[in-house]
KOLZA-688323 format. One record per residue (C-alpha): residue in one letter; y, z, x. Coordinates in steps of 0.2 Angstrom, whole numbers, plus 5000, padded with zeros to 4 digits. Example, Ala and Ser with C-alpha at 12.3 -4.5 7.8 and 13.67 -1.06 7.14 Angstrom:
BEGIN
- A;4978;5039;5062 .
- S;4995;5036;5068 .
This chain:
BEGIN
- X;5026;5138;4881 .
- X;5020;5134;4898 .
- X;5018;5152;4903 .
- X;5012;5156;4886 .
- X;4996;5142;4891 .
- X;4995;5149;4908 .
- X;4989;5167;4902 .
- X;4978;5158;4890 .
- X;4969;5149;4903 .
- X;4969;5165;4911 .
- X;4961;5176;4899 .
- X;4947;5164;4899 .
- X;4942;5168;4915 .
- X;4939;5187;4910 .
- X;4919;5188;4906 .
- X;4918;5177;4925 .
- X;4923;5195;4933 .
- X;4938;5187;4941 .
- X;4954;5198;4940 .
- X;4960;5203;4926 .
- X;4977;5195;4917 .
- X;4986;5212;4920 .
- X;4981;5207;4938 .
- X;4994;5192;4940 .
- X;5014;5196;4938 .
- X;5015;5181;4943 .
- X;5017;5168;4928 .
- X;5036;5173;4925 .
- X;5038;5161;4941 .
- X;5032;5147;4930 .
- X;5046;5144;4920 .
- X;5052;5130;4932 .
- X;5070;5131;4929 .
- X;5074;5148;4924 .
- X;5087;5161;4930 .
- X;5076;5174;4938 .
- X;5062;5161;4946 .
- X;5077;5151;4957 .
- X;5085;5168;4961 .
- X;5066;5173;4970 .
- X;5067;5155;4974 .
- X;5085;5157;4983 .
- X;5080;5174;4991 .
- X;5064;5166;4999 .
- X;5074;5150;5005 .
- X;5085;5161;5015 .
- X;5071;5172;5021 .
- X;5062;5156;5028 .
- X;5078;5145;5031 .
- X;5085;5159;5043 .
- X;5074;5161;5056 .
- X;5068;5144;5056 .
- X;5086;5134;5058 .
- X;5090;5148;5071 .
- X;5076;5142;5085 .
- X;5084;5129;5094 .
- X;5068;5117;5091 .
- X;5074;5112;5072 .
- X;5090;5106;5078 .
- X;5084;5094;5090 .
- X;5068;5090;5077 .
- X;5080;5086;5063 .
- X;5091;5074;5073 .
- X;5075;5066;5080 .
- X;5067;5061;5063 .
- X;5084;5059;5055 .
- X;5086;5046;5070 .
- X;5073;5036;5067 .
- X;5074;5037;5047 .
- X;5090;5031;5049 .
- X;5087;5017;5064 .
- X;5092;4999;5061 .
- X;5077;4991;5069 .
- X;5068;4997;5057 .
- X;5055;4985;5045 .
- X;5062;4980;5031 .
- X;5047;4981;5023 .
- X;5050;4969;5004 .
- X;5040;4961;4992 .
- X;5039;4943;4988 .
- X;5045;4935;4973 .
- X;5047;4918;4969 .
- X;5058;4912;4986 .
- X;5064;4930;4990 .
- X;5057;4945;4998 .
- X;5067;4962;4989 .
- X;5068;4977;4997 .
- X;5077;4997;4997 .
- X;5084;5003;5012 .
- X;5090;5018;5018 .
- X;5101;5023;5031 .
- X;5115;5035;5037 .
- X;5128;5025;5028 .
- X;5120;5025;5012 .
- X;5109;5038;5010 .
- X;5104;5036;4992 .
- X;5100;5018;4996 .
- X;5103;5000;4994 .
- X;5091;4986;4984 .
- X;5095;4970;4991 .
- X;5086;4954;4992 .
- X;5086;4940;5005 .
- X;5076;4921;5005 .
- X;5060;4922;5011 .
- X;5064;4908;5025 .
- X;5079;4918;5031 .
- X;5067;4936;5030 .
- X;5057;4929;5045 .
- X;5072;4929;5056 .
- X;5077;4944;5067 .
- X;5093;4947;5056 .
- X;5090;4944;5040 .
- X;5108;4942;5027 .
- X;5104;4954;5013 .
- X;5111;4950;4997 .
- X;5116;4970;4990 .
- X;5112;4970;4973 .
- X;5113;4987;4968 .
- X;5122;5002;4979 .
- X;5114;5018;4973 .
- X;5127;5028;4981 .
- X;5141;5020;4974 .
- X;5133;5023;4957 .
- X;5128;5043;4959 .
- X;5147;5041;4963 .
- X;5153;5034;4950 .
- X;5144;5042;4936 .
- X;5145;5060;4945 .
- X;5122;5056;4943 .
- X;5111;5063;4956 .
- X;5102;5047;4957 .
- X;5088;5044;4966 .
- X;5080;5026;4965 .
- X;5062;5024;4958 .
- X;5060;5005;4959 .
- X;5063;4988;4951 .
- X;5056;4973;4946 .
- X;5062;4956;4939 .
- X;5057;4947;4925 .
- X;5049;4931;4927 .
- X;5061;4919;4928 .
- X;5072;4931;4938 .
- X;5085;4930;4927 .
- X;5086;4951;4925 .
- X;5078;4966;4933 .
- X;5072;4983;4927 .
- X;5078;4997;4937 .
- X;5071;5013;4936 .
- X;5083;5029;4942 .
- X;5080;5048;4942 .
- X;5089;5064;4941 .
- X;5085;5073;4957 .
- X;5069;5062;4961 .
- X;5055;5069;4949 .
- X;5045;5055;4941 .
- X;5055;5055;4922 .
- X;5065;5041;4925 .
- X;5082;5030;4915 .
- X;5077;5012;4913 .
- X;5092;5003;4916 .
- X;5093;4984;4914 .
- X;5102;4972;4930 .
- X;5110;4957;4929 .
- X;5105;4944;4942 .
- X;5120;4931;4938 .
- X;5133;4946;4935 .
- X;5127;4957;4949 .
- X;5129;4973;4941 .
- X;5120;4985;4927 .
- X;5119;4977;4911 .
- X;5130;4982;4896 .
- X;5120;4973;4884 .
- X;5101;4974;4891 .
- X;5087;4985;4886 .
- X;5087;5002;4891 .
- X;5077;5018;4890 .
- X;5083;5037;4889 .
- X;5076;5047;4903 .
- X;5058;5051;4900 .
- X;5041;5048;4909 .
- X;5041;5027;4907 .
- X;5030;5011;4909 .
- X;5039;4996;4907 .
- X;5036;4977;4910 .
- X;5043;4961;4905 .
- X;5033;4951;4896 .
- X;5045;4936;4896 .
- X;5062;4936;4901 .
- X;5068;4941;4883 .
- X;5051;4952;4879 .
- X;5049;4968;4886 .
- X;5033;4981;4886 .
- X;5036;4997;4887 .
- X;5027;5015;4884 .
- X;5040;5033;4885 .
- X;5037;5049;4884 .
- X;5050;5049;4871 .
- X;5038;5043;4856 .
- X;5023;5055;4859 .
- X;5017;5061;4875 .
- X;4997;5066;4880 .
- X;4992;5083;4885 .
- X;4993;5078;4902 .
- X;5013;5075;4900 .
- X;5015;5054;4901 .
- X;5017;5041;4885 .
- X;5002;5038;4874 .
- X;5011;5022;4863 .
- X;5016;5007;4867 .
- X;5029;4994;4863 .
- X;5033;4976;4859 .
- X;5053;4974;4862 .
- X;5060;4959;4858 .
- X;5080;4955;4867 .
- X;5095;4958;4857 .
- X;5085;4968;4843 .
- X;5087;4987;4841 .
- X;5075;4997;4848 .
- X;5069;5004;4831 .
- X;5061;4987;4827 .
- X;5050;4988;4843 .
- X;5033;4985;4838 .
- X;5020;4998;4840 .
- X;5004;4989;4851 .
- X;4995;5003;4853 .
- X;4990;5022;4851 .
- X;4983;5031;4864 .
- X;4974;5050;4861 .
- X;4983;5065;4864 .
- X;4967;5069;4873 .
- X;4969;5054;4885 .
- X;4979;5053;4903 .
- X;4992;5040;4896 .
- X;4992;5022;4889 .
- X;5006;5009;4896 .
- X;5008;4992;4898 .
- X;5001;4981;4913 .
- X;5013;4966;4916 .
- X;5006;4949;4925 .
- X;5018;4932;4931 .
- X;5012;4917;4941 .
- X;5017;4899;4940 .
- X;4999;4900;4928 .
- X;5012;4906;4915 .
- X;5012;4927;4905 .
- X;5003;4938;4901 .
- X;4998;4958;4899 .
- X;4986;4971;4895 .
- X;4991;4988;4887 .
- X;4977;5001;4897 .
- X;4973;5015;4888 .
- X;4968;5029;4904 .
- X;4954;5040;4897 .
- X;4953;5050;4912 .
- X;4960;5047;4928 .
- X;4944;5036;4935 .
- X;4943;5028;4916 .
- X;4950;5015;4905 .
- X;4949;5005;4893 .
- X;4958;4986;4892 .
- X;4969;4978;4878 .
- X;4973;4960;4882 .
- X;4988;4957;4872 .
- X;4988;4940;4860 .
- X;5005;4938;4852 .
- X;5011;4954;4844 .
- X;4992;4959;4843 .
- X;4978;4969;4858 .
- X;4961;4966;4858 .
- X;4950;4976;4868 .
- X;4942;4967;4884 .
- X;4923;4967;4886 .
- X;4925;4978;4903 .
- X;4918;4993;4909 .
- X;4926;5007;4909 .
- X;4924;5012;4927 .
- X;4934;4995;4933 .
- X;4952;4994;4942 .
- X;4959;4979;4937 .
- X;4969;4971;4952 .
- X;4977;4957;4940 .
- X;4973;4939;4934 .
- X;4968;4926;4945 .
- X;4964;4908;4939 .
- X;4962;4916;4920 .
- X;4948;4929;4927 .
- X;4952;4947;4928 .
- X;4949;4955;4944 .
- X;4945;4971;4948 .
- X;4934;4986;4958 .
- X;4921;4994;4951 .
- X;4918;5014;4953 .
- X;4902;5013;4944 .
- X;4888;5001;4944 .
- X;4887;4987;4930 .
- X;4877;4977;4922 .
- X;4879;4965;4908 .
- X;4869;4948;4902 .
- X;4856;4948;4919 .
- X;4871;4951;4933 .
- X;4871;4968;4942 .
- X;4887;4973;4952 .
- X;4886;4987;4962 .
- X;4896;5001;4962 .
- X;4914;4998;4973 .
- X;4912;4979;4973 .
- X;4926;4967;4970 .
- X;4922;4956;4954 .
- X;4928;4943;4941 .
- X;4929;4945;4921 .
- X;4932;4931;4911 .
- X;4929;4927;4892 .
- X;4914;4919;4887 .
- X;4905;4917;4908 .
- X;4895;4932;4915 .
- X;4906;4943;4931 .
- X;4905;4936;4945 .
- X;4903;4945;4962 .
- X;4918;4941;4976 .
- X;4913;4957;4988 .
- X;4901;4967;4989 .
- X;4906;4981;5002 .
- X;4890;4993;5012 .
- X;4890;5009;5013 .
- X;4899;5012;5027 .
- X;4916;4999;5019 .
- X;4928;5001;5007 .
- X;4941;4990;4997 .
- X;4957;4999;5001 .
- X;4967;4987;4992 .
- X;4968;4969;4985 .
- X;4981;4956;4983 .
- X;4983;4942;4971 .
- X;4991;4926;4978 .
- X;4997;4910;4971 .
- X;4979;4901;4977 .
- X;4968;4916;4986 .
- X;4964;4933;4984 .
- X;4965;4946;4999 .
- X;4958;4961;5002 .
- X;4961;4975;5016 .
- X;4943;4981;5019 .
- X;4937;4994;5032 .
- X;4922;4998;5039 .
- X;4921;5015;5046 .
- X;4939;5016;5044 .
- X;4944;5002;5052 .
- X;4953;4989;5042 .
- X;4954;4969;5042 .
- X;4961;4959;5029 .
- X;4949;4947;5021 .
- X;4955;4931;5012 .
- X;4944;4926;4997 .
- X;4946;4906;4987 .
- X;4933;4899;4976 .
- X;4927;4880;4969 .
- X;4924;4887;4953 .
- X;4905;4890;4957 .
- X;4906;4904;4971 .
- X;4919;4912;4984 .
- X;4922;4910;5001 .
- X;4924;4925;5012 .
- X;4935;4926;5029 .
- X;4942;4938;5040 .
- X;4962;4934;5045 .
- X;4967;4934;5064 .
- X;4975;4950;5066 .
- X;4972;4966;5077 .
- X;4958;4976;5074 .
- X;4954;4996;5080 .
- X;4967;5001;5067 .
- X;4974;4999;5049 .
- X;4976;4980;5044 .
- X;4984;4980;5026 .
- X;4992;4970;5012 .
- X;5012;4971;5014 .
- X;5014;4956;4998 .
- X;5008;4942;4991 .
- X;5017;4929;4983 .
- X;5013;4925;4965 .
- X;5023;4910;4964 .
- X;5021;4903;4981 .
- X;5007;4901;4993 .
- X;5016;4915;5006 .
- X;5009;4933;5011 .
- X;5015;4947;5021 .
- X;5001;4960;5031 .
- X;5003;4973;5042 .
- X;4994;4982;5058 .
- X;4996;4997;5065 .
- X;4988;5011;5071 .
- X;4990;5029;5079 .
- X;4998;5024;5094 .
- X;5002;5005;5091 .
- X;5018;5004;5076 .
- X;5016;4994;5063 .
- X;5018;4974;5066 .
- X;5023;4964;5050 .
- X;5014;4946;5050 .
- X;5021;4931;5040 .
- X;5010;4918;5030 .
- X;5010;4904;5024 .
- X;4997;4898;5016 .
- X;4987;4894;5033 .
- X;4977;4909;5032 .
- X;4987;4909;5052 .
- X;4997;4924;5051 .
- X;5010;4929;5065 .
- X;5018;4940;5068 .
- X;5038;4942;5063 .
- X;5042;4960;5063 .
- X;5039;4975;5075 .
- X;5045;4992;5074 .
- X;5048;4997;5092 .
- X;5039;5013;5099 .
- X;5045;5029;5095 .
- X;5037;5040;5106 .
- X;5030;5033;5123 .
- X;5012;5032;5118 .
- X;5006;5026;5135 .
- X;4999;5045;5143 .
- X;4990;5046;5125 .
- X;4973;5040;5120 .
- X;4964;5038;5100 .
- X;4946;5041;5098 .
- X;4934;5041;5084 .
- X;4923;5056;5082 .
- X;4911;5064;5070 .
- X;4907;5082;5064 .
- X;4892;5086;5055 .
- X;4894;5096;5039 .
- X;4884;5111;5029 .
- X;4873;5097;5022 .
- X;4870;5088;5037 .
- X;4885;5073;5030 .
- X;4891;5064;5047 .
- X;4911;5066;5045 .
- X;4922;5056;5054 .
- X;4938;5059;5061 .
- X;4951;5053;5073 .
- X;4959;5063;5088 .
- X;4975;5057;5096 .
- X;4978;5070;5113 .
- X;4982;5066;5130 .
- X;4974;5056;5143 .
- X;4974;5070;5156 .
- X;4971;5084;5145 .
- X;4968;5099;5154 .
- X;4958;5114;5143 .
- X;4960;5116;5124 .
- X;4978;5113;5117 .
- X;4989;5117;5100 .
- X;4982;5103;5087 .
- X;4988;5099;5072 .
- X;4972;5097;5057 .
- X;4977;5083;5044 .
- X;4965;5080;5028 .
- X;4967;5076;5009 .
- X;4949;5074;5002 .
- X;4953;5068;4984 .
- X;4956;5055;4971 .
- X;4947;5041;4982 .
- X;4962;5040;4992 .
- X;4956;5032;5012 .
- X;4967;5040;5027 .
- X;4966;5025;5040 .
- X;4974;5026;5054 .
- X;4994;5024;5056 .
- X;5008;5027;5066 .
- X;5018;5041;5063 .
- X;5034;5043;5073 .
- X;5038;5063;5070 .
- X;5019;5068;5074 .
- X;5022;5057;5090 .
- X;5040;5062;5094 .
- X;5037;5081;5089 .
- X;5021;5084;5094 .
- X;5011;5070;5103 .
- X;5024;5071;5117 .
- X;5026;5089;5121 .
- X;5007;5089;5121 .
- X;5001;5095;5107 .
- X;4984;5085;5098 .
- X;4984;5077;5082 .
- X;4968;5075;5069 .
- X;4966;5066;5053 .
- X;4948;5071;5044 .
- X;4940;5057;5033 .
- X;4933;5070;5022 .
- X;4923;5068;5006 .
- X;4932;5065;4991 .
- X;4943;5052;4999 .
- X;4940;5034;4999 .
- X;4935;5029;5016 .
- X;4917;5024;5012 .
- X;4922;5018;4994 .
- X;4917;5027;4977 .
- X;4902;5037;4983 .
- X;4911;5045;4996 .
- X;4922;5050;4983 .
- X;4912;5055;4969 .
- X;4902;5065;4984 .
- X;4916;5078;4982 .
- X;4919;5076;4962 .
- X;4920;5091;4952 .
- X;4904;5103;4955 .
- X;4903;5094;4970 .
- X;4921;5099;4978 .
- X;4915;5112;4989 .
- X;4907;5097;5001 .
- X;4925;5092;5004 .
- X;4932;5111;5012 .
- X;4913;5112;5020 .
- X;4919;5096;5030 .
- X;4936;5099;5035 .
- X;4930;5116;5039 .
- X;4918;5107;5050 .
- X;4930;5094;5059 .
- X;4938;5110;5063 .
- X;4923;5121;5073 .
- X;4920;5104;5080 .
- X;4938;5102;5089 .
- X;4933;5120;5098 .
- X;4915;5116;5100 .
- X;4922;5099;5113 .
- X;4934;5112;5120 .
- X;4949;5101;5114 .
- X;4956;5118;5103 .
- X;4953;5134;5099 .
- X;4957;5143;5083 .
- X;4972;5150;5087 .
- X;4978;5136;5091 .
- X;4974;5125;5077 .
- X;4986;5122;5063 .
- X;4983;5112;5049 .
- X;4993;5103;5036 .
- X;4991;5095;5020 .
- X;5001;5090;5004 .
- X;4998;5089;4985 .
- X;4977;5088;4983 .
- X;4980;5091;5003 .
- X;4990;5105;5000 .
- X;4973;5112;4988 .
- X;4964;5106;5003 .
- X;4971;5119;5018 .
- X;4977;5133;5005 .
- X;4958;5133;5001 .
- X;4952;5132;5018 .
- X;4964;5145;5024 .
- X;4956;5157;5008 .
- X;4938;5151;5016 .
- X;4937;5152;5034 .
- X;4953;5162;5040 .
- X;4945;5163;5056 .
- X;4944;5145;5060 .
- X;4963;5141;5061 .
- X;4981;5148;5067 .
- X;4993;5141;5055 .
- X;4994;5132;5037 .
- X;5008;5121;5033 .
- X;5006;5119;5012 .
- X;5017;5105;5005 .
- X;5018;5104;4986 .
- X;5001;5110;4982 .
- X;4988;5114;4968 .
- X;4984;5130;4970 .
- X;4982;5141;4955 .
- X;4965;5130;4948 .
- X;4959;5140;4934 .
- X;4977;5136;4926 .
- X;4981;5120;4933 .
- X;4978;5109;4918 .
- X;4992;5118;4907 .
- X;5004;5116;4923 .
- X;5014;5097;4928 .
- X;5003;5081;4924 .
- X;4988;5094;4930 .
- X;4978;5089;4911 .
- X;4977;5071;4919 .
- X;4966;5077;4934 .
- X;4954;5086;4925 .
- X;4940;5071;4928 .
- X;4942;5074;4947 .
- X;4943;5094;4946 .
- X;4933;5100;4929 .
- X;4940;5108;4915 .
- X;4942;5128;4919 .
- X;4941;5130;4897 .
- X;4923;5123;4902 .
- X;4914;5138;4905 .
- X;4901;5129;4918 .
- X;4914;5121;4925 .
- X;4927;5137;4926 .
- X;4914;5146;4935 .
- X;4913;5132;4950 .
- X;4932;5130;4950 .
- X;4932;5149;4952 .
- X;4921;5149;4967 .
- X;4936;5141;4976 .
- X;4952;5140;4967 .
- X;4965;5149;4981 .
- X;4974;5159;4969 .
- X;4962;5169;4963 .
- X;4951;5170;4979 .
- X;4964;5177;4990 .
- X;4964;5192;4995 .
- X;4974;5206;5002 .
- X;4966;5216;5019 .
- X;4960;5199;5024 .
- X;4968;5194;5039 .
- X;4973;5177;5035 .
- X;4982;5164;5046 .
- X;5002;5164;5044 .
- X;5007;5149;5032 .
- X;5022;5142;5027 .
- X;5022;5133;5008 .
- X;5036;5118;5007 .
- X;5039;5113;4988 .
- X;5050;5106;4975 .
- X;5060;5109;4960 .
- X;5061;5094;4953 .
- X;5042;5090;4958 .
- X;5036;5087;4936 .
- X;5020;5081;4944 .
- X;5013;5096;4953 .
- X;5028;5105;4950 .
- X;5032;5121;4963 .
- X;5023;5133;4951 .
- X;5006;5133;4963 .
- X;5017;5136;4979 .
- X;5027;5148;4972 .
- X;5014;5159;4963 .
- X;5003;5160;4978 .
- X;5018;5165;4990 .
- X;5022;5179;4979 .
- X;5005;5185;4977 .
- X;5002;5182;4996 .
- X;5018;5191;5000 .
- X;5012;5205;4989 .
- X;4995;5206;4997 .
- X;5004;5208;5015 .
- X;5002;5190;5022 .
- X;5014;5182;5034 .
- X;5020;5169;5022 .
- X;5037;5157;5023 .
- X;5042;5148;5006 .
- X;5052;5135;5005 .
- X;5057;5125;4988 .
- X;5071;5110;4989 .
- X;5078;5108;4974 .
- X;5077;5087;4974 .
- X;5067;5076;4981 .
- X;5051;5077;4966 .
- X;5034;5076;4972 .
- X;5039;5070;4989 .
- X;5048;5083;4990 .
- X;5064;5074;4998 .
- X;5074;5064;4990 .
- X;5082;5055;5006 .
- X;5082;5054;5024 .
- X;5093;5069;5028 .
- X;5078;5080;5015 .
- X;5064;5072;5023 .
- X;5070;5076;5042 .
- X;5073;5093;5036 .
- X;5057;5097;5028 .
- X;5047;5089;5043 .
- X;5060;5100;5056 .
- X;5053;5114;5046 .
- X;5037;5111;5046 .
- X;5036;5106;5065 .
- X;5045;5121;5072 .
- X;5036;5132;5061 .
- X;5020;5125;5069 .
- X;5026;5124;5086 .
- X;5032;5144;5083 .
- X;5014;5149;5077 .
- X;5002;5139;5089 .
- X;5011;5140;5105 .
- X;5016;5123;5107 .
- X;5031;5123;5121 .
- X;5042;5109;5125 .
C-alpha cells in the first residue's frame, strides 16, 4: 500500500516537468521490511562497513565514545517525584538498561544507593524480547507505574504495568498490545490511554481515546473522544500535584495546532483556548501555556511566544512576554513556582515566576551564564527543582533546589576532552535576504590557517540548538584540531515563533539560504575552506544538508545524513511524514508541490554534478522517518555515479541506536568517514 501511495504522490508531480514516474526504480526500496530491500540493505552495509572498520581511526573512535557512554561518573540525570528522583541508566554491564530510583536527600550525595526496579536486560532475556525501554511514569500515589518497551527501539511500544510494593511487572495490571500509545493515569486505579490499535490518523498515531477503570476488561473502556482521520493524533495529557487530578484529552490538528478537552468525570469539554497555544500544565487551577500566534480575547492582547495563564471565568494573564531576540525553550511546573529556561540570543538563564494572585514576579536564578541554562525537573509534590549549565567547552553541571530559589551545584561530569587550548565564540552570517544568522564556532586558540570543520544545523519544528557539550565532537574532533559549528538557522526556535515561522512552508528555502551562508562565511574569516568543510545533520537535519548538498555542491567536502527526509514530494505517504505537513506543505497541493519541488533532494539531484561524497546513516526500525528517504536517495545517487556510503542498523528507531555499543558505532562511522574526507589527521 505504501509503495502503491508513493507512486501516487509521484504521478502528481507529472504536469510540474519534474521526472517522470518511469523515472524512479526506486520505490521497491520502500517496503521497509521486505526480502529484496534488506538484501540491497545488506549489500551496502558491507560496502560501507568494510572500508570504514578497516582504517585504524574507528577502532580507537568506538572504544572512545563507548568509554565515556559507558563511564560511571557519569550524571545520573532523573526526574523528581514525590521524595524520589527516577532515572535509566546504561552501562557496559547492562547495556539495555536499568530504571531505578533513589531519595531525593540521598540523590545529592556523591554515591547515590539505587533502588533497581526493573533490569531491561534480564527481561529481553527472559522473554527471548529485543527490548528497548521507552520510559515510565507512576501514578499518583505511587503505588504502580507504566512502563513503555519496544521491539528493536521504533516508537510502537508494549504498555506494561509495574508493581511498586512487589517489584516486578504486574500480572494483574493494565496493559496494552504493542501499537503507537499515549497513556496516563488519571488516578491510581483510572487510566487514560489512546492506541493505534482502535483507529489510527493518516499520519500513523491513535485518534480515540479512553477511560479505563482497574480490574474491568478493556472492552468497557470508555470512549472520551474521537479525533479526525485527517488530524496528527488525539491522546491523553495527565496532571498530579498535592492540588489533587486531573487531565485533558488534546486533539493535534496539525503539528503547531490543537484543540483542548478538559476532562469532568467520564465526560470532555472543549477549553476556550487558542488553538496556537502549548500547554505546559496546571498551575494553581490556571492552564499554562506558550503561544505561537498572537491572541486576543475580552480587551487582553498577548503576543505571539509569550508565556500566559487560562483560567475559567478570568481573562489570560501575561507571565512573560519574550523580545525579539529571546525565546521560551522550555517551562517547568513546581509545587509553588513556575520556571522557565529563556535565551536571549542563544544564551540561556533559567527564570523563576510566583504570583499573589493579582500579577507575577520575575527573576533570574544564580547560575552560569554564556551557555545553556536549563530545567532538569521540578517537583510537583514538593518545593525541590533540578537545573543544568553547560556549554561547548564547560560539561554539564546539575544544580539542586530547594525551594530557596539558591541553586548549587551537586553534580559535575568531568571533562572529556582537555578544552583548555580551545576557545567558543559567537558569530554571525548574513543571509540572501539580508537576515543576520548566528552561529557558534568552537577551534583552537592558536589556529594557524583554515582547518577541517564540521557544519551542524537543523532549521525546523521550532526546535533551538543552544549551546552544549558534546564529548565525541571534543574527543574526536576538537582535539586533533578540527573546528566545530552549530548554525541557528531559521526555522528553529532560537528567536521564538517567528523565527520559526520565517522558514515555514513556502518560506523553507530561508533556512538552506542561511546555513548555506554560515558556510561561505567560515571561508570568507579564513577559518575553512570548502573542501574541508563537512557538514552533518539528522532527521529534518538530515533534510537540511541533503538539500544543501543538492544546492550548493561547491560550498562543502563532505555530508554526513542521519535518518533523513529526503524524498519530499512523497514524504507525507511515508512514516508519521502526514503529521508534518503543517511545517512542509502538502505536495497533493499543487501551489504547495511546486515550492516543495524547487528543493526536495530527491528529485533535484542530479547525475554529472559533481557533488561532495556523503555518507547516509539510517534505521530499520526507525517508523517515524523510517529508512525509506536514506535509502532511495543512496540508490539513486549511486545510480547517478556519486560517491555515496549507506548505512542502515537494523535497531535503534529514530535515534538510530538502540544502546551505547550502536551509538558509539554510528558516531565511529561518521567521524572516521569525515576525518577520511576532509583531511583531518591525528
Amino acid at each position: 500500500m505504501r509503495i502503491l501511495l508513493s507512486l501516487i504522490a509521484l504521478q502528481l508531480i507529472l504536469a510540474s516537468g519534474a521526472f517522470a514516474l518511469t523515472d524512479d526504480p526506486y520505490a521497491w526500496l520502500e517496503d521497509v521490511h521486505g526480502e529484496k530491500p534488506l538484501a540491497w540493505v545488506k549489500q551496502e552495509n558491507a560496502k560501507a562497513l568494510g572500508p570504514l572498520k578497516a582504517d585504524p581511526r574507528y577502532q580507537k573512535n568506538y572504544q572512545s565514545v563507548l568509554e565515556v557512554l559507558d563511564a560511571t561518573d557519569r550524571i545520573p540525570t532523573g526526574g523528581l517525584s514525590h521524595g524520589f528522583v527516577y532515572n535509566f541508566w546504561q552501562n557496559a554491564a547492562n547495556p539495555k538498561g536499568v530504571w531505578r530510583r533513589t531519595s531525593i536527600a540521598d540523590y545529592q550525595t556523591k554515591n547515590p544507593k539505587w533502588d533497581v526496579l526493573l533490569d531491561v536486560d534480564a527481561l529481553a532475556k527472559e522473554q527471548k524480547e529485543n527490548w528497548v525501554f521507552k520510559g515510565a511514569e507512576c501514578s499518583p500515589g505511587e503505588t504502580r507505574c507504566l512502563v513503555r518497551l519496544s521491539r528493536g527501539g521504533g516508537y510502537a511500544v508494549v504498555l506494561r504495568e509495574y508493581d511498586l510494593k512487589a517489584r516486578r511487572l504486574a500480572d494483574d495490571g493494565f496493559a496494552l498490545p504493542e501499537a503507537k500509545i499515549d497513556a496516563g493515569y488519571l488516578d491510581d486505579d483510572t487510566l487514560l490511554f489512546a492506541t493505534t490499535k482502535d483507529g489510527e490518523t493518516k499520519s500513523g498515531y491513535a485518534r480515540i481515546v479512553k477511560l479505563w477503570k482497574r480490574d474491568a476488561p478493556i472492552t468497557s473502556a470508555k470512549v472520551l473522544y474521537e479525533g479526525q482521520v485527517e488530524d496528527v493524533l488525539a491522546a491523553p495529557a495527565t496532571f498530579h500535584s498535592k492540588q489533587g487530578n486531573a487531565a485533558l484529552v488534546i486533539r493535534a490538528v496539525n503539528f503547531f495546532e490543537s484543540d483542548y478537552f478538559l476532562l469532568a468525570g467520564d465526560t470532555v469539554k472543549q477549553l476556550p483556548l487558542p488553538r496556537s497555544a502549548d500547554v505546559k500544565g496546571l498551575f494553581d487551577g490556571a492552564w499554562l501555556a506558550t503561544l505561537r500566534q498572537p491572541f486576543e480575547t475580552g480587551g487582553v492582547s498577548l503576543p505571539k511566544g509569550a508565556l500566559v495563564t487560562f483560567r475559567d471565568g478570568v481573562p489570560p494573564q501575561l507571565i512573560f512576554a519574550p523580545n525579539a531576540r529571546q525565546s521560551i525553550e522550555s517551562v517547568g511546573i513546581g509545587h509553588d513556582k513556575v520556571y522557565a529556561a529563556i535565551t536571549d540570543n542563544v544564551i540561556g538563564a533559567v527564570h523563576v515566576f510566583t504570583t499573589d494572585g493579582k500579577g507575577w514576579s520575575d527573576r533570574v536564578l544564580p547560575l552560569p551564564g554564556q551557555g545553556s541554562a536549563d530545567i532538569v525537573s521540578a517537583n510537583d509534590f514538593g518545593p525541590e527543582a533540578l537545573f543544568s549549565f553547560q556549554n561547548y567547552l564547560t560539561p554539564p553541571t546539575h544544580y539542586f533546589d530547594d525551594g530557596s530559589d539558591k541553586p548549587r551545584a551537586i553534580k559535575s561530569l568531568p571533562a572529556r576532552f582537555d578544552g583548555s587550548g580551545l576557545v567558543s565564540e559567537q558569530f554571525e552570517a548574513v543571509s540572501k535576504d539580508g537576515t543576520k544568522i548566528p552561529y557558534f564556532v568552537t577551534r583552537p586558540k592558536n589556529l594557524k590557517g583554515p582547518a577541517p570543520s564540521i557544519l551542524y544545523g537543523y532549521g525546523g519544528f521550532e526546535i533551538s540548538l543552544t549551546p552544549g557539550y558534546s564529548a565525541n565532537m571534543g574527543r574526536l574532533w576538537l582535539s586533533q584540531g578540527g573546528i566545530y559549528v552549530v548554525a541557528n538557522i531559521r526555522g528553529g526556535g532560537e528567536f521564538g515563533p517567528a523565527w520559526h515561522d520565517a522558514a515555514l512552508k513556502n518560506k523553507r528555502q530561508h533556512a538552506y539560504d542561511d546555513f548555506e551562508a554560515v558556510a561561505a562565511d567560515l571561508a570568507r574569516r579564513g577559518l575553512t575552506t570548502p573542501k574541508q568543510l563537512g557538514i552533518l545533520g539528522g532527521s529534518n537535519g538530515g533534510l537540511l544538508v541533503s538539500t544543501v548538498m543538492v544546492q550548493r555542491p561547491d560550498l562543502f567536502g563532505a555530508v554526513v545524513c542521519q535518518v533523513p527526509l529526503i524524498d519530499m514530494i512523497a514524504y507525507t505517504h511515508i512514516g508519521a511524514g502526514a503529521s508534518w505537513v503543517a511545517e512542509y506543505g502538502d505536495p497533493a497541493i499543487p501551489a504547495e508541490r511546486d515550492y516543495i519541488l524547487t528543493y526536495s533532494p530527491y528529485q533535484n539531484v542530479k547525475a554529472g554534478v559533481k557533488y561532495p561524497p556523503v555518507f547516509f546513516v539510517t534505521a530499520t526500525s526507525d517508523d517515524r522517518v523510517t529508512p525509506v528517504h536514506a535509502r532511495k536517495m543512496a540508490a539513486r545517487m549511486m545510480a547517478q555515479g556519486h560517491e555515496v556510503l549507506f548505512y542502515e542498523n537494523t535497531d535503534g528507531g529514530h535515534a538510530a541506536a538502540a544502546d551505547h555499543r550502536q551509538n558509539a558505532e554510528m558516531w565511529g562511522l561518521s567521524f572516521v568517514y569525515l576525518a577520511k574526507k576532509l583531511g583531518l589527521r591525528n
